[in-house]
VOKOL-720056 format. One line per 10 residues: number of its first residue (from 1); for each residue y, x, z of N, C-alpha, C. Coordinates in steps of 0.1 Angstrom, whole numbers, plus 5000, padded with zeros to 4 digits. Atoms other than C-alpha are relative to their C-alpha. Example, Ala and Ser with C-alpha at 12.3 -4.5 7.8 and 13.67 -1.06 7.14 Angstrom:
BEGIN
1) 4988,5009,5000,4955,5123,5078,5012,5009,5000  4989,4991,5000,4989,5137,5071,5011,4992,5008
//
This chain:
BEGIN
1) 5011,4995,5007,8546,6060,0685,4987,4996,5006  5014,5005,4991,8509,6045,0689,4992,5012,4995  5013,4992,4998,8478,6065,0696,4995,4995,4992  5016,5002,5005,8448,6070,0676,4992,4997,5006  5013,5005,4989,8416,6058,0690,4996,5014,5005  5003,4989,4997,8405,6094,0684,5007,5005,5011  4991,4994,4986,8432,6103,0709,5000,4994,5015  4996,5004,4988,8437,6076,0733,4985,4998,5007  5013,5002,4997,8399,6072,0737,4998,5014,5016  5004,4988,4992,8392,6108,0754,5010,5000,5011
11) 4998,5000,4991,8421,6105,0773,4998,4991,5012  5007,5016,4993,8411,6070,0790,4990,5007,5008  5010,4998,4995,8378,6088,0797,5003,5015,5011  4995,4989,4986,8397,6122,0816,5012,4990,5011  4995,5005,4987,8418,6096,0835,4993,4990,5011  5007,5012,4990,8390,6072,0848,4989,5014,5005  5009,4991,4989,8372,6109,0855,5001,5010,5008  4993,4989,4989,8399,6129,0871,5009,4995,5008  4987,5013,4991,8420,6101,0887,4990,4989,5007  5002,5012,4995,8400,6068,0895,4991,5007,5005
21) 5009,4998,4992,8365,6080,0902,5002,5007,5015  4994,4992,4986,8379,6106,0928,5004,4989,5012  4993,5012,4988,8402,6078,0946,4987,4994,5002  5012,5013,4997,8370,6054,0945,4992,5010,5006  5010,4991,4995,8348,6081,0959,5001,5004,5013  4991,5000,4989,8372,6087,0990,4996,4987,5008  5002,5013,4989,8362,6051,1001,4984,4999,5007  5014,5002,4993,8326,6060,1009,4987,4992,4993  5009,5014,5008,8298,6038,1001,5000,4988,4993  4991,5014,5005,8316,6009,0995,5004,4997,4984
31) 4998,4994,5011,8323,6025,0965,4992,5002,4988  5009,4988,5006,8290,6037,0949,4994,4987,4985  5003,5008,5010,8283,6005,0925,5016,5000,4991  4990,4993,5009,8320,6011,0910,4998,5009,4992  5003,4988,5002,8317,6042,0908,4984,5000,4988  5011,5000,5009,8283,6041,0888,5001,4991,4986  4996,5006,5015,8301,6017,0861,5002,5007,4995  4989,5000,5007,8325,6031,0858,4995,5017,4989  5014,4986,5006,8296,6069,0849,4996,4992,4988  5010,5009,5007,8277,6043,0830,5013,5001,4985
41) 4993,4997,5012,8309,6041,0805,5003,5009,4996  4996,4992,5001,8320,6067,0804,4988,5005,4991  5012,4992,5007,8284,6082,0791,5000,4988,4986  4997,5008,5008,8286,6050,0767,5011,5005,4989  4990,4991,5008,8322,6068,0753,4998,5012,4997  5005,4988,5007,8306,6100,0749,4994,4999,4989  5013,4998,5007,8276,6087,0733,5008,4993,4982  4990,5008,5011,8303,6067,0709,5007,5007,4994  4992,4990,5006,8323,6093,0702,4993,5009,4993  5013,4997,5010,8294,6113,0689,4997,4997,4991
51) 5004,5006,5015,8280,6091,0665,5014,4988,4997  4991,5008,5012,8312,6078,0654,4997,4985,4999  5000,5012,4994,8307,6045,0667,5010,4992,5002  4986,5005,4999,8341,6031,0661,5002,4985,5009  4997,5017,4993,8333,5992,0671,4992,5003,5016  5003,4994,4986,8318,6010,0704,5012,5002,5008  4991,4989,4994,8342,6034,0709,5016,4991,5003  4989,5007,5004,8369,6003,0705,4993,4991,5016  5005,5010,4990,8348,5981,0735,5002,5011,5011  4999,4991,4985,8346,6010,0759,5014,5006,5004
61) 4986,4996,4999,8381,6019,0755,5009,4990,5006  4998,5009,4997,8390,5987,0765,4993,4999,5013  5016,4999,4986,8361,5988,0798,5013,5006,5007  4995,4986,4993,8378,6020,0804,5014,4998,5009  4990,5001,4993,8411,6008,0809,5000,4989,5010  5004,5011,4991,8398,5979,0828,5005,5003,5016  5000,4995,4985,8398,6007,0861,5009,5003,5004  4986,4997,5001,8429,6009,0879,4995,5006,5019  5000,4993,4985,8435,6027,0914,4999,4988,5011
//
């Protein structure tokens, strides 16, 4: 069964902000330009999701999964 955008979207954005940022944040400084993309989309997928931004909300969804542990 595949996801909706509407679905897989929000989730993408609670696992790159209760899973990766954390781990990446653990490493210190080293970290803080990651870490600030990875905010930067994230506010991007909000701001998409909002106004229904579908050819957005399709690019940052893709970003999103970009971050891996």
């Amino acid at each position: 069964m595949t996801e909706s955008l509407g679905t897989a979207l929000p989730a993408e954005m609670a696992r790159v902000r209760d899973v990766v940022i954390p781990a990446y944040e653990t490493c210190g400084p080293v970290s803080i330009f990651a870490v600030a993309c990875m905010k930067h989309d994230l506010d991007r997928a909000a701001r998409a999701l909002a106004e229904g931004d579908v050819v957005e909300m399709i690019a940052v969804y893709r970003e999103l999964r970009t971050y891996k542990l």
